[in-house]
N, C-alpha and C positions, 0 to 999 in steps of 0.2 A: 191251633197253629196259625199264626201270622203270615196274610198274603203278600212277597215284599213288593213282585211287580208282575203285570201282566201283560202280553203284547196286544191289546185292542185293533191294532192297523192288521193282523192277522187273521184274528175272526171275520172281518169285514173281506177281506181281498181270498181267503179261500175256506172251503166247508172241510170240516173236520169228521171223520166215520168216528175217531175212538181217542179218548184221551186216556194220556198216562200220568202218571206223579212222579215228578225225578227230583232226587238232590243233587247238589253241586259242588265239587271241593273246591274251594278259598282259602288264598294264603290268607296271612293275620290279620294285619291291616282291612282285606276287603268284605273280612267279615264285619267290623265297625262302618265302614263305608257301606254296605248293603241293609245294615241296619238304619242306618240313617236315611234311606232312602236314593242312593245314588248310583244309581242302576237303569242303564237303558236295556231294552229289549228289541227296539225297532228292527234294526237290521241283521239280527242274528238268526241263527239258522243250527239243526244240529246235524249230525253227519256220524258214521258207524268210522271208527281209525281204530284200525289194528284191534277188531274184535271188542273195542269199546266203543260208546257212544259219547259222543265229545261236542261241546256246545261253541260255535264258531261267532265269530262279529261279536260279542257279547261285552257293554261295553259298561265297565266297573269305576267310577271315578275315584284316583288316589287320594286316601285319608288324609286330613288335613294335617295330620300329626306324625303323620307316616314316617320313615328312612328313605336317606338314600338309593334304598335296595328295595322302591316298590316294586311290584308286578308290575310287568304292560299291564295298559285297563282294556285292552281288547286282545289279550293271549286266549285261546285254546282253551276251555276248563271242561275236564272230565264232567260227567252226569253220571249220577247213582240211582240204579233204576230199579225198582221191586216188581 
């Protein structure tokens, strides 16, 4: 599996006891744009909403080829957690 991004400014600013592996739902579009590489992490943060874990600030650049009808590139995205 392909690592798309990682937040390095986090490992450095606080220690971590335990990691997890989460996935993340994307509409269409920001699945082509995360493949490509256009995904920041810096400022995001995640947060439990309404019994689910949801990935905040996270910030997805719209596809070049995109519609009228992209996502915000900084909306709310669910995390899928095992």
């Amino acid at each position: 599996m392909k690592l798309i991004e990682k937040n390095k400014k986090a490992f450095f600013d606080y220690e971590f006891e335990e990691k997890t592996e989460a996935g993340i739902v994307l509409a269409g579009s920001e699945v082509k744009s995360v493949k490509m590489g256009n995904i920041s992490l810096r400022d995001a943060g995640s947060q439990e909403q309404n019994g689910e874990m949801c990935r905040k600030n996270c910030y997805i650049a719209p596809h070049e080829k995109g519609s009228a009808f992209n996502e915000d590139p900084r909306r709310n995205r669910k995390l899928l957690l095992h």
